[in-house]
Structures are given as C-alpha cells and as structure tokens.
C-alpha positions in Angstrom: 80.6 74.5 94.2 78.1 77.5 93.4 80.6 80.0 95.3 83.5 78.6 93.3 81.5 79.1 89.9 80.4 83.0 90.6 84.2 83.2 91.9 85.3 82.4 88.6 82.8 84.4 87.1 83.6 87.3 88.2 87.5 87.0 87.6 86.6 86.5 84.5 84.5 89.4 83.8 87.1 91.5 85.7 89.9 90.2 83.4 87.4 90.6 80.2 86.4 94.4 81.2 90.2 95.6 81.3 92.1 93.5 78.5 93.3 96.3 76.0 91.4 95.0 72.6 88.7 96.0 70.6 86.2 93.3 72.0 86.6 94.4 75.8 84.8 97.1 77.4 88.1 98.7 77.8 88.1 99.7 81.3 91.3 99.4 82.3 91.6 103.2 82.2 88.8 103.6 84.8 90.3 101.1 87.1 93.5 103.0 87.1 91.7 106.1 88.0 90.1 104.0 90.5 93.2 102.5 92.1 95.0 105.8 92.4 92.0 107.2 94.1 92.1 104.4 96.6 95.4 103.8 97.5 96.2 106.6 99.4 92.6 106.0 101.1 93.8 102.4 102.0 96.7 103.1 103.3 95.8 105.9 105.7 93.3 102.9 106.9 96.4 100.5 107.5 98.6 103.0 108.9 95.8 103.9 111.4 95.4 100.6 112.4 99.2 99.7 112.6 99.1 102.3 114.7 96.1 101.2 117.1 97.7 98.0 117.4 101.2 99.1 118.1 99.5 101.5 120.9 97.6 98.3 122.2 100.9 96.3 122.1 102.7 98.8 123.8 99.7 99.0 127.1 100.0 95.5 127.0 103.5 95.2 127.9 103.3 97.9 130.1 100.8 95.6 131.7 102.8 92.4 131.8 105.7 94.2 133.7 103.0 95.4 136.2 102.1 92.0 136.7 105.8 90.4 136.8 106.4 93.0 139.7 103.5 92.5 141.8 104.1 88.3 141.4 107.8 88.9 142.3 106.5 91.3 145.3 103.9 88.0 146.5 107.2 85.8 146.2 109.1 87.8 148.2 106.2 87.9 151.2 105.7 84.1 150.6 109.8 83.7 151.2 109.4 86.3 154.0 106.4 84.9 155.6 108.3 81.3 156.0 
C-alpha cells in the first residue's frame, strides 16, 4: 500500500513539474532537453544488447546443430553395432 501511495506521488509531482501553466514549476523545457540527451544514449544501450543477444542466439544454434550431429552419429553406431 505504502509503495502504491509514493508511486502515485511521484506521478503526480512529475505531471505537476511539466504542465504548461503559471502554477507549475514549468519544467517541461528541461525534460525535453533531457530526453533528447538520453535517447540517443539509450538506444546505443539497446542496440548493443540486441546485438549481444543475437551473437549469443547465433553460438547457440551453432551449438544445437553440433549436438544434432553427434546424436545422429551415436544412432548410427547404435544401428551399426546391432
């Protein structure tokens, strides 16, 4: 309940601190600057990690035919074998 009250709190505030009227502390011009800062920041971060997990992806499958190949070679010994 206490996390759900300081949640609303601070949307709140946040709405409050940007609204464009005399009564606000006006701030939506800062969070602009803000947000055009960070956006290029944040995505290099994402496009980093998309490309971490799309190298990972890739070992892994790489992987999975190693395996499928050396269970088909054991097959083919078992069938061999008998």
């Amino acid at each position: 309940m206490v996390a759900l009250i300081v949640g609303l709190v601070f949307v709140l505030f946040a709405v409050y601190s940007v609204l464009p009227v005399e009564w606000s502390l006006q701030w939506g011009a800062y969070v602009l600057d803000f947000l055009k800062g960070g956006v290029p920041i944040i995505a290099l971060f994402i496009g980093l990690i998309a490309i971490l997990i799309g190298v990972a992806d890739i070992k892994d499958r790489i992987e999975a035919k190693k395996e499928e190949a050396e269970e088909a070679a054991e097959k083919a010994a078992e069938k061999k074998e008998s």
